[in-house]
C-alpha positions as a printed NumPy array, in Angstrom:
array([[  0.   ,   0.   ,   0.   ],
       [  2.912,   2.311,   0.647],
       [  4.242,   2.019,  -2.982],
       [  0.386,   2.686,  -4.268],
       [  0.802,   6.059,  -2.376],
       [  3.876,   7.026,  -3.104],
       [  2.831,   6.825,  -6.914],
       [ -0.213,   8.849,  -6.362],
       [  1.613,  11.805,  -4.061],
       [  4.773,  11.796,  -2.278],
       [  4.516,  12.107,   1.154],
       [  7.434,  12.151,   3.909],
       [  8.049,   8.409,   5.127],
       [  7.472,   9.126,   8.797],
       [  4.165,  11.034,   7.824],
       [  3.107,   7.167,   5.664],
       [  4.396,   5.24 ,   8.13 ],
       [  2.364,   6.895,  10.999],
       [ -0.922,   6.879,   8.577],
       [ -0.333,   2.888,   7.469],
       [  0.387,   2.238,  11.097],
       [ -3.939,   2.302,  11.722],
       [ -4.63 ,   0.169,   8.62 ],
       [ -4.658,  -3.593,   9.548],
       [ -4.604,  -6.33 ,   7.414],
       [ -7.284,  -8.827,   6.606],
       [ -8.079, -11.672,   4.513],
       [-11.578, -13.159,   3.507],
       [-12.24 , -15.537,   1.054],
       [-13.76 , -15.89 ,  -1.526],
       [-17.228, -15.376,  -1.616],
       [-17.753, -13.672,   1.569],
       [-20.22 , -11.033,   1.851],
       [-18.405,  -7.947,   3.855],
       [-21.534,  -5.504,   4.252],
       [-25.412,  -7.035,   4.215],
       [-28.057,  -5.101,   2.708],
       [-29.506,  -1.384,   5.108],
       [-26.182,  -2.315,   7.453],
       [-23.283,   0.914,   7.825],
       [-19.995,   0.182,   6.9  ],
       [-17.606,   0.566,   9.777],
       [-14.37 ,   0.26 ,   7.725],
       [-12.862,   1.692,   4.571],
       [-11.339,  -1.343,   2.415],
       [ -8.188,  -1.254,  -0.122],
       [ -8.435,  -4.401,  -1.759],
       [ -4.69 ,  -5.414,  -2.728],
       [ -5.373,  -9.068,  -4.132],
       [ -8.546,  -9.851,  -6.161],
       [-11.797,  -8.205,  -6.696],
       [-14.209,  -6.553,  -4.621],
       [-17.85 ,  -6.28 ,  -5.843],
       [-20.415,  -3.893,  -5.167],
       [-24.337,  -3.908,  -6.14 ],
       [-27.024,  -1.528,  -5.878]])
């Protein structure tokens, strides 16, 4: 994800560091429904393998 920034605007390494430091990793596989229908995400996702779908 670091490298993905950097290419989009460069930013001082202990100013990324700090900001990647609150992202956490997380798998699911594949398949898995993340948010059900009239629920409120509670997280912001950067998908770095695969695809993510959405409907509406």
């Amino acid at each position: 994800m670091k490298e993905f920034l950097s290419q989009i605007h460069a930013v001082e390494d202990s100013i990324l560091e700090e900001y990647l430091s609150f992202w956490t990793e997380h798998s699911v596989p594949k398949n898995t429904i993340m948010t059900c229908e009239g629920d409120t995400e509670q997280y912001m996702y950067f998908v770095l393998e695969g695809v993510q779908k959405s409907y509406y």
